[in-house]
N, C-alpha and C positions, 0 to 999 in steps of 0.2 A: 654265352652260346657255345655249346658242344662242335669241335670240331672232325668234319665225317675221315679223317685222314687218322690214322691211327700213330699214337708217337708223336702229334704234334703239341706244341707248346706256346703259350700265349703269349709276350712278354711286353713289357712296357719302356724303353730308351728313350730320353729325353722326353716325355709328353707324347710320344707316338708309339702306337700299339703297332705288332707284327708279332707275326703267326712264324715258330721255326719248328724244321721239319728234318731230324736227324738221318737222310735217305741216305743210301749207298754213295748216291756223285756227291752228295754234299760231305760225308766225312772223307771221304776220297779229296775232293778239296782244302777243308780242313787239313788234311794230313800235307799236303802241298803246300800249303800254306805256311805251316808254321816249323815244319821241318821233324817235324818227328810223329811216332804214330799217335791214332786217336785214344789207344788204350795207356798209353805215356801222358799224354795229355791230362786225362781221366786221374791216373794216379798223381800225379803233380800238384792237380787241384783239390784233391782228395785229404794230399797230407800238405794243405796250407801252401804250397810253391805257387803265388799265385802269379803269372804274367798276363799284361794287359794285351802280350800278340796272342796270346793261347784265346783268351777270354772274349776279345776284339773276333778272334775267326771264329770262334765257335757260333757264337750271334750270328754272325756275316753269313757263316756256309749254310747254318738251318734257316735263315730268310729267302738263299740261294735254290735250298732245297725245294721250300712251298715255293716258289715260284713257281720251277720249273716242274713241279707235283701238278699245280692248277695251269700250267702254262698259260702264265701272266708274265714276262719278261718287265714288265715296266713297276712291278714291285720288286724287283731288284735295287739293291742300292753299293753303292761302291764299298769299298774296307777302309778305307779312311773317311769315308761318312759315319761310319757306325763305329767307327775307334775314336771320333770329335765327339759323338753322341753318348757314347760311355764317360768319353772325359771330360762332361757338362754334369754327369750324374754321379760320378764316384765309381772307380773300380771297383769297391766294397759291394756297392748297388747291382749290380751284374755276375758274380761268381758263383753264386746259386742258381743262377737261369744256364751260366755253360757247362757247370755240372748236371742237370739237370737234363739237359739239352744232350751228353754226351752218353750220361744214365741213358737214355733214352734209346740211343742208336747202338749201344753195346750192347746191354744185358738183356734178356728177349722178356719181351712181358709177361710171360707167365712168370717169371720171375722175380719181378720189380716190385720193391716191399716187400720181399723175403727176408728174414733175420738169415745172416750166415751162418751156412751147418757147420758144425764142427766135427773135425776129424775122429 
């Protein structure tokens, strides 16, 4: 099912589906979270640097996001819920969804799936 939120992302942690949502509070969280920017973040995971706090918050803050997108508070879930939930699944399992997730909230869609131009 299409979701009517633009930028959001479907993903599946441990057997449970949730909807993230790369919004402005939520990379702004993100970024609070793990101590550096969201574009640090992005290039980290980009070139292999994989960390399980990067990967853990990105999940966490686009779950953060659709919540508070749909103002549902009670689909909120804590950050060590969902850093236990990665770690039932495999860090490997998830580092496509925080790239993915981070693609999402940086590069504007009209550009996403553009081959990079060259100088």
């Amino acid at each position: 099912m299409a979701n009517s939120i633009k930028g959001t992302l479907e993903v599946e942690i441990a057997g449970e589906r949730f909807i993230l949502l790369p919004s402005f509070d939520a990379l702004c969280e993100l970024e609070e979270k793990i101590g550096c920017s969201a574009v640090e973040a992005f290039q980290n995971l980009g070139s292999g640097k994989v960390s399980i706090k990067i990967v853990a918050a990105c999940l966490w803050a686009g779950i953060q996001g659709y919540a508070m997108a749909i103002g549902d508070r009670k689909m909120c879930v804590s950050f060590s819920v969902i850093g236990e939930k990665i770690r039932q699944d495999g860090l490997s399992a998830h580092v496509k969804n925080a790239i993915e997730f981070l693609g999402n909230g940086l590069i504007p869609q009209s550009q996403q799936g553009e081959e990079p131009k060259g100088e």
